[in-house]
KOLKEVEX-5387 format. One record per residue: x, y, z of N, C-alpha, C in turn; residue in one letter; residue number from 1. Coordinates in nm, 2 decimals. Example, Ala and Ser with C-alpha at 12.3 -4.5 7.8 and 13.67 -1.06 7.14 Angstrom:
2
     n.px     n.py     n.pz    ca.px    ca.py    ca.pz     c.px     c.py     c.pz   res     n
     1.32    -0.57     0.78     1.23    -0.45     0.78     1.32    -0.33     0.78     A     1
     1.28    -0.22     0.71     1.37    -0.11     0.71     1.29     0.00     0.79     S     2
//
This chain:
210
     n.px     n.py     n.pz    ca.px    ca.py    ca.pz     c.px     c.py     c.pz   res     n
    -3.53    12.32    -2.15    -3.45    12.30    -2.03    -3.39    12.43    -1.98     X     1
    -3.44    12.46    -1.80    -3.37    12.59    -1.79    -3.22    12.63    -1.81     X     2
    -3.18    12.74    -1.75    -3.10    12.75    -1.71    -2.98    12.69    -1.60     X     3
    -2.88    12.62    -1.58    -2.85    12.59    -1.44    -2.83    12.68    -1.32     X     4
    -2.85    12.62    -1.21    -2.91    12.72    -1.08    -2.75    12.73    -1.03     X     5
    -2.69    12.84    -1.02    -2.51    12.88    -0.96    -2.60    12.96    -0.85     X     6
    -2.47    13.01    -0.74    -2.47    13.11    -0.69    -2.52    13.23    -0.69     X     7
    -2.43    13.27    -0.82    -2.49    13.43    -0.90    -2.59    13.46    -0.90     X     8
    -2.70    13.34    -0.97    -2.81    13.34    -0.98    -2.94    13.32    -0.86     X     9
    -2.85    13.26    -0.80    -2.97    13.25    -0.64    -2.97    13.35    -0.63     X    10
    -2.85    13.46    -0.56    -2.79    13.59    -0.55    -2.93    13.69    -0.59     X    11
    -2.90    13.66    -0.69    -3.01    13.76    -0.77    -3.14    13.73    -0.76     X    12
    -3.18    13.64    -0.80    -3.28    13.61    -0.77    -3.34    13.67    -0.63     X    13
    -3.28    13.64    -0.57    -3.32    13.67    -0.36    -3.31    13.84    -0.35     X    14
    -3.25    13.89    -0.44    -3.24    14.03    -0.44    -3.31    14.07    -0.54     X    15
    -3.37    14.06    -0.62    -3.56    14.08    -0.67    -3.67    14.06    -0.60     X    16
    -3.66    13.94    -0.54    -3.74    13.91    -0.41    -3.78    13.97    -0.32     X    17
    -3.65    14.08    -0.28    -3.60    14.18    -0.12    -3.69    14.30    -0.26     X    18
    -3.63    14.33    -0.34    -3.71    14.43    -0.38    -3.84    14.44    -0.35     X    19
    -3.92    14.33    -0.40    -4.05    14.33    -0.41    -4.12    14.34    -0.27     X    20
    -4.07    14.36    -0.18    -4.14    14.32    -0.05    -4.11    14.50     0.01     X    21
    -4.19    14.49     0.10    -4.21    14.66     0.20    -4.07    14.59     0.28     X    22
    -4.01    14.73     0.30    -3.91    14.77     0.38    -3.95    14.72     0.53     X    23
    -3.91    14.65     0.58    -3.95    14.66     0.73    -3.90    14.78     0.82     X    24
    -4.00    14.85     0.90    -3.92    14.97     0.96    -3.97    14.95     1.09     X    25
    -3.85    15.03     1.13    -3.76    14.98     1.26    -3.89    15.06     1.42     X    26
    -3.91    14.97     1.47    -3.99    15.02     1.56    -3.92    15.12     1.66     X    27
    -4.03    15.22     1.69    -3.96    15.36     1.71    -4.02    15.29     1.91     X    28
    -3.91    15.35     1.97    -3.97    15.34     2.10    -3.95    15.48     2.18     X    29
    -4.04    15.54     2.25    -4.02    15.65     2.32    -3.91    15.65     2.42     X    30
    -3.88    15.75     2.46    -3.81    15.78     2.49    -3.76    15.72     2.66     X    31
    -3.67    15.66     2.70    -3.65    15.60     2.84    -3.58    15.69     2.91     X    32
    -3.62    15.71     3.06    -3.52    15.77     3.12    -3.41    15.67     3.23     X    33
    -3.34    15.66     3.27    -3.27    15.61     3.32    -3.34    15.52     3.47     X    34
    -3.30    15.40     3.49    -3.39    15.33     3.57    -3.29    15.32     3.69     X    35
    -3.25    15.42     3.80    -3.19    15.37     3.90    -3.20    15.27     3.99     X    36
    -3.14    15.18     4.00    -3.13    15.02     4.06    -3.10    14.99     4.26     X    37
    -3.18    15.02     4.28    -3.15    15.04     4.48    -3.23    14.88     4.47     X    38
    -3.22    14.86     4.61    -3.25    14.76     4.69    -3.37    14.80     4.77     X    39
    -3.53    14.73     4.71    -3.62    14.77     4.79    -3.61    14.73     4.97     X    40
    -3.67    14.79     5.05    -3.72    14.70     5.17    -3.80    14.70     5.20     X    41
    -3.88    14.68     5.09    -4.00    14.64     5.15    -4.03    14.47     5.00     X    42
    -4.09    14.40     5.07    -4.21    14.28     4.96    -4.27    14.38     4.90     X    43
    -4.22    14.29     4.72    -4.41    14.40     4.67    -4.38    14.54     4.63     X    44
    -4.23    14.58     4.64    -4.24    14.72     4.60    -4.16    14.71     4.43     X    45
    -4.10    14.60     4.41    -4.05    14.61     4.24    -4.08    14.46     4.22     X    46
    -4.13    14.42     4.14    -4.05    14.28     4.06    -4.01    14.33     3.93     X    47
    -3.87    14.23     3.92    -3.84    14.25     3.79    -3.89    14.12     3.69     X    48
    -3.89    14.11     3.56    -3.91    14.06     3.48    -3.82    14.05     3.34     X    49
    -3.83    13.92     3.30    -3.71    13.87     3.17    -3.77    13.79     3.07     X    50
    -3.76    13.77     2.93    -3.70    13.63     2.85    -3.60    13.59     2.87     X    51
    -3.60    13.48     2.86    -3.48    13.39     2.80    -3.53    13.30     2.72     X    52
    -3.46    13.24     2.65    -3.49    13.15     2.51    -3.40    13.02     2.54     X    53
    -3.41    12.92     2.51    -3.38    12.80     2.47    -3.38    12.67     2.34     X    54
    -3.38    12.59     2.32    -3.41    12.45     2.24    -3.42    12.35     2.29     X    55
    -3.52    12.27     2.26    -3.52    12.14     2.28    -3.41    12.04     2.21     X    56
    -3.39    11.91     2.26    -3.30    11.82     2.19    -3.33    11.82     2.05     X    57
    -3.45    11.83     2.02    -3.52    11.81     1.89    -3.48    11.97     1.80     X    58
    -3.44    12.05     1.88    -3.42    12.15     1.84    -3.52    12.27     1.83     X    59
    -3.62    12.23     1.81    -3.76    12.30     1.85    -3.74    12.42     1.98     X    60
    -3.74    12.54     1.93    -3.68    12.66     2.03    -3.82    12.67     2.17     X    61
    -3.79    12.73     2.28    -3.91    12.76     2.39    -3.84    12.84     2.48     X    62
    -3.95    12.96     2.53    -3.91    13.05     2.59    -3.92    13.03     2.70     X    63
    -3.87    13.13     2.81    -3.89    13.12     2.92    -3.94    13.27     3.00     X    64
    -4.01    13.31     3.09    -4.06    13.41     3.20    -4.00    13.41     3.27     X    65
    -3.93    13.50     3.34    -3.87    13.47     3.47    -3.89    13.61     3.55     X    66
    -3.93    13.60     3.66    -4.00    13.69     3.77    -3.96    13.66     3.91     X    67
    -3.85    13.77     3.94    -3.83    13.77     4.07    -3.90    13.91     4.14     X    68
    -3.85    13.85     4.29    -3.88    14.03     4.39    -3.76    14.09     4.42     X    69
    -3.75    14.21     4.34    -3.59    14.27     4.38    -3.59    14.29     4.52     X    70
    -3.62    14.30     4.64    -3.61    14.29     4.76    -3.53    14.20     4.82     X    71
    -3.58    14.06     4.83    -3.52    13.98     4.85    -3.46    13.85     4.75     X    72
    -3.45    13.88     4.63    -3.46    13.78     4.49    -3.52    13.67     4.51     X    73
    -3.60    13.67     4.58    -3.72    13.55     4.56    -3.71    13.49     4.43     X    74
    -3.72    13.38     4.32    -3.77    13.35     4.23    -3.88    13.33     4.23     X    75
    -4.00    13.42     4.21    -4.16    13.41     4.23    -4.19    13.29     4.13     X    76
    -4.15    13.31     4.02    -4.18    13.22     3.88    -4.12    13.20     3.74     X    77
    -4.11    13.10     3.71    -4.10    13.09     3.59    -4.12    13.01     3.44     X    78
    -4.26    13.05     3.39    -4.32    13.01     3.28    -4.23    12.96     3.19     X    79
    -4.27    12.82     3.17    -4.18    12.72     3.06    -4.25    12.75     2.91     X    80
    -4.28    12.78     2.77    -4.38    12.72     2.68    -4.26    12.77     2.55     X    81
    -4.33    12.69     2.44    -4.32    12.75     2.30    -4.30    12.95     2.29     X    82
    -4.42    12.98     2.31    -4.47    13.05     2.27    -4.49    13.14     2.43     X    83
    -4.45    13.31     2.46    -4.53    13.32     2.51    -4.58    13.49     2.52     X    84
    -4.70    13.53     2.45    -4.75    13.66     2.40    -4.81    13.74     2.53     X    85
    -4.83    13.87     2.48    -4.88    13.92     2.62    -4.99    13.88     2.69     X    86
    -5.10    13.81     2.59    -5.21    13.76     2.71    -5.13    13.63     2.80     X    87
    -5.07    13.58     2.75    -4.99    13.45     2.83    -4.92    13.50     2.96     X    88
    -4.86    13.65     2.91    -4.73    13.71     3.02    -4.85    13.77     3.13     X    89
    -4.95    13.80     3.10    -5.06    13.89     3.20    -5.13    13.75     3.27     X    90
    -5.18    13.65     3.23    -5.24    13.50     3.28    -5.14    13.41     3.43     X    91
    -5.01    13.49     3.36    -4.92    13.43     3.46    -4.87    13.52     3.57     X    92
    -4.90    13.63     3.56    -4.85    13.78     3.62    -4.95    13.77     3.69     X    93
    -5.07    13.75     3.71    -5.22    13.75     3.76    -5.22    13.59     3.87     X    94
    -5.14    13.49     3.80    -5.10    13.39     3.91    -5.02    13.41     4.02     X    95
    -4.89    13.48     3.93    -4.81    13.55     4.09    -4.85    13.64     4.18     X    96
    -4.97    13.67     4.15    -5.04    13.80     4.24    -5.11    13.75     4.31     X    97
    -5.20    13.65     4.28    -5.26    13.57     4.39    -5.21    13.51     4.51     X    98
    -5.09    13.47     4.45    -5.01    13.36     4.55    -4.89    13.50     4.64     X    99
    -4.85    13.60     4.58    -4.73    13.67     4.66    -4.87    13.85     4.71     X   100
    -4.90    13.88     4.61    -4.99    14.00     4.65    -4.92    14.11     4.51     X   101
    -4.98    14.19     4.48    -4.95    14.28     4.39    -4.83    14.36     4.41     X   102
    -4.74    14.39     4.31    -4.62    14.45     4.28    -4.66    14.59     4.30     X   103
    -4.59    14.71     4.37    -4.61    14.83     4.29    -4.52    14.87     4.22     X   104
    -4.46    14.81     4.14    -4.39    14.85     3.98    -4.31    14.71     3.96     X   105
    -4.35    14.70     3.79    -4.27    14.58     3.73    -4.14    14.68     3.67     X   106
    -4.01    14.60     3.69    -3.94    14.64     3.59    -3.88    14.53     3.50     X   107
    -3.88    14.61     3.35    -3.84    14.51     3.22    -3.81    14.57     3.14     X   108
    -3.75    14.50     3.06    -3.73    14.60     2.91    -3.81    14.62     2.81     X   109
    -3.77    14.67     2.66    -3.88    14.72     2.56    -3.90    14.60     2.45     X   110
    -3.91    14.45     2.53    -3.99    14.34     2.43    -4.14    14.42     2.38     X   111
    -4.18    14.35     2.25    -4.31    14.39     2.20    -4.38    14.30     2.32     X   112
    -4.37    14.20     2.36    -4.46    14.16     2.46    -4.49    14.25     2.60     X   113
    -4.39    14.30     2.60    -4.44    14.42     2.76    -4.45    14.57     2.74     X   114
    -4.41    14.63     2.56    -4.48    14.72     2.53    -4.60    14.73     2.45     X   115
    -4.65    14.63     2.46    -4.79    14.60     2.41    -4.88    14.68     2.43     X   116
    -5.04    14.69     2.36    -5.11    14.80     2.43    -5.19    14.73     2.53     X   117
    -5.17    14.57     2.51    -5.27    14.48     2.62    -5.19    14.48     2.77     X   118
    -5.07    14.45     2.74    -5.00    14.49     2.90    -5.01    14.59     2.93     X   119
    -4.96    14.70     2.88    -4.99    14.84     2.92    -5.13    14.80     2.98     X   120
    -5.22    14.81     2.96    -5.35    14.84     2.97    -5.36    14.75     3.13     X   121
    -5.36    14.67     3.08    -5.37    14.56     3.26    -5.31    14.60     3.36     X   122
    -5.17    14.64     3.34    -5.04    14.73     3.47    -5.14    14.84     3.53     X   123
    -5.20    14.95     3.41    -5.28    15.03     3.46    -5.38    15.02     3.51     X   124
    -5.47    14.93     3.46    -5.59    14.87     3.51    -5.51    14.79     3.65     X   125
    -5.47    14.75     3.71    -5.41    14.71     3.82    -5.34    14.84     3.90     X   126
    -5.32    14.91     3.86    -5.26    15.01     3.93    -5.09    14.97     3.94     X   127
    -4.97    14.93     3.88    -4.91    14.87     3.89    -4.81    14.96     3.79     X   128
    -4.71    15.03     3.82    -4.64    15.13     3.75    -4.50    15.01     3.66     X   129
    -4.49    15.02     3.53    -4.40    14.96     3.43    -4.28    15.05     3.43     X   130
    -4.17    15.01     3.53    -4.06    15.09     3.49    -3.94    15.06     3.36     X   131
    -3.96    15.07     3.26    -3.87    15.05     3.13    -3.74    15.07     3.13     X   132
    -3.65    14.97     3.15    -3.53    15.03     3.09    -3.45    15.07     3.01     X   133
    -3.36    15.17     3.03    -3.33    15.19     2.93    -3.28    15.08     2.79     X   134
    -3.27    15.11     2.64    -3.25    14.99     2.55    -3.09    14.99     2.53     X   135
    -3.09    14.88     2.56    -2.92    14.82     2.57    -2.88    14.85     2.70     X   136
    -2.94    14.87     2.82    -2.89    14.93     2.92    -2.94    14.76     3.04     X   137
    -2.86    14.65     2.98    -2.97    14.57     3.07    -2.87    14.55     3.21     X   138
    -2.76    14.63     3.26    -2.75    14.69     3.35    -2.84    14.72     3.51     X   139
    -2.98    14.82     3.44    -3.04    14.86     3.47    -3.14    14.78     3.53     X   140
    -3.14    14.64     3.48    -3.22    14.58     3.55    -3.15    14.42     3.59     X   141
    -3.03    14.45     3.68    -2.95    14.34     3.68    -2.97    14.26     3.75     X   142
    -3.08    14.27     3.89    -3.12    14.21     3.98    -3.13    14.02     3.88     X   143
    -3.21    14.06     3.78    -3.26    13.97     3.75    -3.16    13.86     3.62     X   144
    -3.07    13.98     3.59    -3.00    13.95     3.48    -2.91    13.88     3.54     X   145
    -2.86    13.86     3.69    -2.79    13.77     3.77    -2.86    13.64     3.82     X   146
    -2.97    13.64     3.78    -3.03    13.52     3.84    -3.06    13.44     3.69     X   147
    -3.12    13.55     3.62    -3.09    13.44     3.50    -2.99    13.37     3.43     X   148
    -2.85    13.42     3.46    -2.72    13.39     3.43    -2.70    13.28     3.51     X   149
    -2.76    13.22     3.68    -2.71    13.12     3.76    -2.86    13.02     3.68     X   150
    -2.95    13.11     3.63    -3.03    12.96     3.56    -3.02    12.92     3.42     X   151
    -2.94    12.96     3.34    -2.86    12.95     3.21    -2.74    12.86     3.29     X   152
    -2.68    12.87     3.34    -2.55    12.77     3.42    -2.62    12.64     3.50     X   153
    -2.69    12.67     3.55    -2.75    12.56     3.64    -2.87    12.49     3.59     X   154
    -2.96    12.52     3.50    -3.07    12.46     3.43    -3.03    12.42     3.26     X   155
    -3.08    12.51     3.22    -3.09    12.56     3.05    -2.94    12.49     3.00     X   156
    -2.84    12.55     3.05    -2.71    12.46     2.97    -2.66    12.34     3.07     X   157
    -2.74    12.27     3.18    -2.72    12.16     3.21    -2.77    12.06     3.16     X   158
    -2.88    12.08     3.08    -2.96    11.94     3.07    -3.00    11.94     2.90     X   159
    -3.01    11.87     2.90    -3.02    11.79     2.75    -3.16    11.79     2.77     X   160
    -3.34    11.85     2.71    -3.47    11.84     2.71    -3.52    11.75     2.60     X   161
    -3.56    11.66     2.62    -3.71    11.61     2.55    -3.85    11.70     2.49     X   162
    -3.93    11.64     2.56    -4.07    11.71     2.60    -4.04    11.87     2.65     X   163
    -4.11    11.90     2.65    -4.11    12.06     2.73    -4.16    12.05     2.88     X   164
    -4.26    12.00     2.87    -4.27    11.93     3.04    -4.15    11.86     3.11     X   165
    -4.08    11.88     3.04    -3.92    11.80     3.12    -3.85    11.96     3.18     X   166
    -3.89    12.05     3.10    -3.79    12.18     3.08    -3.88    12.25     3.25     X   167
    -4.00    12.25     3.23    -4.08    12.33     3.34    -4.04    12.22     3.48     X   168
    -4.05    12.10     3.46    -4.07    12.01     3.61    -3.87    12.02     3.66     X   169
    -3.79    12.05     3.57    -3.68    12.05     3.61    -3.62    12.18     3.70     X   170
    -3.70    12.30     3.58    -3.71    12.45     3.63    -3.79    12.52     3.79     X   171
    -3.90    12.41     3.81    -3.96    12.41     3.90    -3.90    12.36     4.08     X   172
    -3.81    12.27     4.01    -3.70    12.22     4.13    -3.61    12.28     4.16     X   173
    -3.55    12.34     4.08    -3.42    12.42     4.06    -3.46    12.53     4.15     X   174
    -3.60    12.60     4.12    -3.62    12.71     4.18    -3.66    12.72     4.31     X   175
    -3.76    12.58     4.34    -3.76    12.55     4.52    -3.60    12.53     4.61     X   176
    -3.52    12.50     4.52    -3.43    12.48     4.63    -3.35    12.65     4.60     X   177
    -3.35    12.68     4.46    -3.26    12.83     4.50    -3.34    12.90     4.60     X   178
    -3.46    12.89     4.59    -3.56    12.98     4.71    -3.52    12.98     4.87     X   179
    -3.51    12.79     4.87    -3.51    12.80     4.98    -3.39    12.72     5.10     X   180
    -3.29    12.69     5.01    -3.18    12.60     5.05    -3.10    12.71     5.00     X   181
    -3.06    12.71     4.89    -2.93    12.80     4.82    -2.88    12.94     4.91     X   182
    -2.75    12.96     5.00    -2.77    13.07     5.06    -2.72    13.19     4.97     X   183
    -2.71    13.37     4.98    -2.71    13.45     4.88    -2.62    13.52     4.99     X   184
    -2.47    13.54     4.87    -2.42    13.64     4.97    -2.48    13.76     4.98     X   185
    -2.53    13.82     4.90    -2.60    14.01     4.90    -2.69    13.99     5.03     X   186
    -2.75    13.85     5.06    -2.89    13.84     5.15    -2.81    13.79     5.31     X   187
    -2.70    13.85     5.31    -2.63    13.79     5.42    -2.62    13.64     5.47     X   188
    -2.59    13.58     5.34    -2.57    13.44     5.34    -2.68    13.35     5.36     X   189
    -2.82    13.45     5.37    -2.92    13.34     5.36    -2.98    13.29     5.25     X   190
    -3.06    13.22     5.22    -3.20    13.20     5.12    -3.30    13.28     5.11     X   191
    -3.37    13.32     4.96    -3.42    13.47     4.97    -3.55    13.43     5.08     X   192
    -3.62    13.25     5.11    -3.71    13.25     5.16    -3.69    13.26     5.35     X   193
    -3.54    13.30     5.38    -3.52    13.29     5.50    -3.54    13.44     5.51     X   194
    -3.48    13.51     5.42    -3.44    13.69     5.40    -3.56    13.70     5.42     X   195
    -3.65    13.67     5.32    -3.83    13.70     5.32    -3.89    13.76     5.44     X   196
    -3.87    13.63     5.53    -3.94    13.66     5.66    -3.87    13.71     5.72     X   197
    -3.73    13.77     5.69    -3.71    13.89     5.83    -3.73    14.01     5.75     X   198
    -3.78    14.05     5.64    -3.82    14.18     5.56    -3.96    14.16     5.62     X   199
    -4.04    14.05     5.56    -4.24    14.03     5.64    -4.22    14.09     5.76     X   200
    -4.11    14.03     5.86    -4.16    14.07     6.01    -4.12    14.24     6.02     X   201
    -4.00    14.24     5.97    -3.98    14.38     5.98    -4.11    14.54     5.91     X   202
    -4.17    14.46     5.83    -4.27    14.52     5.79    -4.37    14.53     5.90     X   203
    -4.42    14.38     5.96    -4.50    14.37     6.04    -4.47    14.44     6.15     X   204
    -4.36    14.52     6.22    -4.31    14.56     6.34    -4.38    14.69     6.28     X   205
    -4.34    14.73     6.15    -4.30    14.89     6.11    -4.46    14.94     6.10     X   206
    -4.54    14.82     6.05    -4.69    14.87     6.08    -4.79    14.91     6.18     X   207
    -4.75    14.80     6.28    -4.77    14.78     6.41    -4.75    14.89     6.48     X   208
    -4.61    15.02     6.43    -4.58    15.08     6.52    -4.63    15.24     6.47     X   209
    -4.68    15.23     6.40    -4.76    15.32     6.31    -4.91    15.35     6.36     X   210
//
């Protein structure tokens, strides 16, 4: 008959365990320089990009993508799943480009999913410049850090989930009407999809006159 199992001994036990295993070390990230935050005017000249994280009722955790246009804070998208790695983040980044037209710079921070070598590699292969913020500086990219904050209050901690297809078809409504009903004070009290078309036309004038 063993010993009986106390405290002391789990204790220890878990700390021979930690011994036996490689040190995890701390992923080094190069060096960021400071990401100044303006207001494009033009479509297409920044999107920024986020996680957020969640649970199901079941408890079962699922992430989220969220992708606006700092121009006019469009919500372009946002990917509901479990799971989602860099071929997932590039599959869905390649849907928003079809439907809005190519960014010329993403900005996000230093997740392993967007400093990957497969993202890297696709931004470049796209021609599409990754502006990094600085770490701990999510400041730097607040455009987005404001919209995620009104969809953590308005989605994510309103609703009690099921299914995960409950989480995307809820997210999906939420976002047609913030697009296109919800007015923004910064957008002079419009909808970013009313703001849209007077940035398009104003482009369209600016080309025209060129």
């Amino acid at each position: 008959m063993g010993r009986p199992w106390n405290h002391k001994r789990v204790h220890r036990i878990y700390c021979e365990m930690r011994l036996n295993q490689k040190p995890r070390t701390k992923r080094r990230l190069p060096k960021r320089d400071r990401q100044p935050l303006g207001v494009p005017d033009r479509i297409n000249a920044v999107w920024a990009i986020d996680f957020m994280h969640d649970a199901l009722y079941g408890g079962r955790i699922f992430r989220t993508l969220n992708v606006i246009d700092e121009a006019d804070r469009d919500g372009l998208g946002i990917d509901v799943a479990v799971s989602i790695p860099g071929p997932r983040v590039i599959r869905f980044l390649d849907q928003l480009i079809e439907v809005h037209g190519k960014p010329a710079a993403i900005r996000c921070d230093n997740g392993p999913e967007l400093t990957s070598q497969v993202f890297t590699a696709w931004a470049a292969a796209r021609g599409i410049e990754v502006r990094y913020i600085q770490p701990g500086k999510p400041d730097q990219n607040a455009f987005i850090e404001r919209f995620n904050r009104s969809y953590r209050e308005e989605v994510l901690n309103a609703h009690l989930f099921e299914p995960i297809a409950d989480v995307q078809e809820i997210t999906d409504d939420w976002l047609r009407r913030y697009n296109e009903i919800r007015p923004h004070d910064a957008l002079g009290s419009l909808p970013p999809a009313r703001y849209r078309e007077k940035l398009l036309a104003a482009m369209s004038t600016l080309e025209l006159s060129t």
